[in-house]
C-alpha positions as CSV (number, residue, x, y, z in Angstrom):
1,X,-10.0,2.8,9.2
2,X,-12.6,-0.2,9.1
3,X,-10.5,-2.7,8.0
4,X,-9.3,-5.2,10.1
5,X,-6.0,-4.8,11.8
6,X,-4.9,-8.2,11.6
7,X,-6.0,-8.3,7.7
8,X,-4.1,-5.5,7.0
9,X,-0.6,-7.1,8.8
10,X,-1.0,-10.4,6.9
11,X,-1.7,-7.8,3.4
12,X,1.2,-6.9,4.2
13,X,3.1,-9.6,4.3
14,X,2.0,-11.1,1.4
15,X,2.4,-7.9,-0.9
16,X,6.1,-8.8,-0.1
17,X,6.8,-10.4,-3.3
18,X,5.1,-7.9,-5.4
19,X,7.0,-4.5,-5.8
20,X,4.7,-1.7,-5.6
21,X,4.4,1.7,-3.5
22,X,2.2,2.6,-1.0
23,X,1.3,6.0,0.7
24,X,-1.4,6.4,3.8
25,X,-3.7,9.0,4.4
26,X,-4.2,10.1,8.7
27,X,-5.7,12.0,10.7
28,X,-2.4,14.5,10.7
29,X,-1.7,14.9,7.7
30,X,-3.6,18.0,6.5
31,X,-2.4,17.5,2.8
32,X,-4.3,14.0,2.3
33,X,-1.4,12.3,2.4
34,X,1.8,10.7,2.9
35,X,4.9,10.7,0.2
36,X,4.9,7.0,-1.8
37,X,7.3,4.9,-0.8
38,X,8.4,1.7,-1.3
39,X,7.7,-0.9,1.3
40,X,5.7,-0.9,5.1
41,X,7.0,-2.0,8.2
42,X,4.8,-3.4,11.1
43,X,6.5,-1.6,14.5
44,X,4.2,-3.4,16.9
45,X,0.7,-4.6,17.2
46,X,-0.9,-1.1,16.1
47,X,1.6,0.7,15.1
48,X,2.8,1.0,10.8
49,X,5.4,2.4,9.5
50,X,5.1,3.8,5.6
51,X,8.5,5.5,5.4
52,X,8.1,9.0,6.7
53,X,7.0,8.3,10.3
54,X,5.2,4.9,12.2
55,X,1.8,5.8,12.7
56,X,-0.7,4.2,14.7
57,X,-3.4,2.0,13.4
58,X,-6.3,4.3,14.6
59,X,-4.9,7.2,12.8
60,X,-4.5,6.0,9.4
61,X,-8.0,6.8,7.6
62,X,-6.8,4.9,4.1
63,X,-3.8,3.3,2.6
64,X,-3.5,3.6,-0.8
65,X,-1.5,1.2,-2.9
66,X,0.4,2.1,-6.6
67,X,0.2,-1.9,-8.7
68,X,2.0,-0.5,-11.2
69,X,5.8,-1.5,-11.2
70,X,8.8,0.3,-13.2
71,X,10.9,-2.3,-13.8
72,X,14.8,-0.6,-15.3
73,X,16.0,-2.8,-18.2
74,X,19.0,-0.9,-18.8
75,X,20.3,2.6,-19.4
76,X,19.8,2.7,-23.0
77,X,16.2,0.7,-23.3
78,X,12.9,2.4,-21.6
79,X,12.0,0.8,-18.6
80,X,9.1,-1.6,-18.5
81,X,5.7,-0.9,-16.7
82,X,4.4,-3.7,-15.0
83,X,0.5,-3.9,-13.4
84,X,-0.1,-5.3,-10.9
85,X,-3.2,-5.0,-10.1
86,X,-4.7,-8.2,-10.4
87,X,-2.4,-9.7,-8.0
88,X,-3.0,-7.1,-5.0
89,X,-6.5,-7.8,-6.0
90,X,-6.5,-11.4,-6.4
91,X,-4.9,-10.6,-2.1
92,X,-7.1,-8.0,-1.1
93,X,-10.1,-10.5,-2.3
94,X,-8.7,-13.6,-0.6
95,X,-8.2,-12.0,2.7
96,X,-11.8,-10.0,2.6
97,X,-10.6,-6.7,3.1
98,X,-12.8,-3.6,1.2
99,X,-10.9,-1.8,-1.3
100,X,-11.3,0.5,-4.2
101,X,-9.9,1.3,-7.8
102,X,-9.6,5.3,-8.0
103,X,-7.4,6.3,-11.1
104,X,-5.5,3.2,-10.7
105,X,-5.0,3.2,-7.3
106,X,-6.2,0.7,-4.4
107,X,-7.3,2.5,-2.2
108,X,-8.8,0.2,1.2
109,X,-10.5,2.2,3.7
């Protein structure tokens, strides 16, 4: 992964507020990727955790980010979709790091 390690601890952080799911792609998963889940945990100073298992830094080839959120209303009204995509954007821009739009997905490599 190219992208800064510190860039991508501070991403996090700040993608704190906004409620979205992420899911990594590493050098052991043979699939191409990692369940989504709902938050990230930084472990140490290399090492992320996505929800199934940490991972370190140097492993993790991309991390790919859903912006859209489902927000429940209530049980008898559909739930509301929310995108989010500008603001992870409006991040990912501020903080410099590379990233891609693939069928509504970021995807920073």
């Amino acid at each position: 992964m190219q992208t800064e390690y510190s860039k991508i601890i501070t991403m996090i952080s700040e993608l704190k507020t906004i409620h979205c799911k992420y899911r990594i792609k590493d050098t052991d998963l043979y699939i191409g990727g990692s369940e989504w889940n709902d938050w990230i945990n930084v472990w140490s100073e290399e090492v992320l955790d996505f929800g199934y298992s940490p991972q370190s830094y140097h492993n993790i080839q991309e991390i790919h980010i859903n912006p859209i959120e489902e927000k429940k209303i209530g049980k008898l009204i559909p739930s509301k979709l929310i995108n989010n995509t500008d603001k992870i954007c409006g991040i990912l821009e501020k903080l410099k790091i590379n990233y891609e739009i693939i069928d509504l997905i970021i995807t920073i490599k």
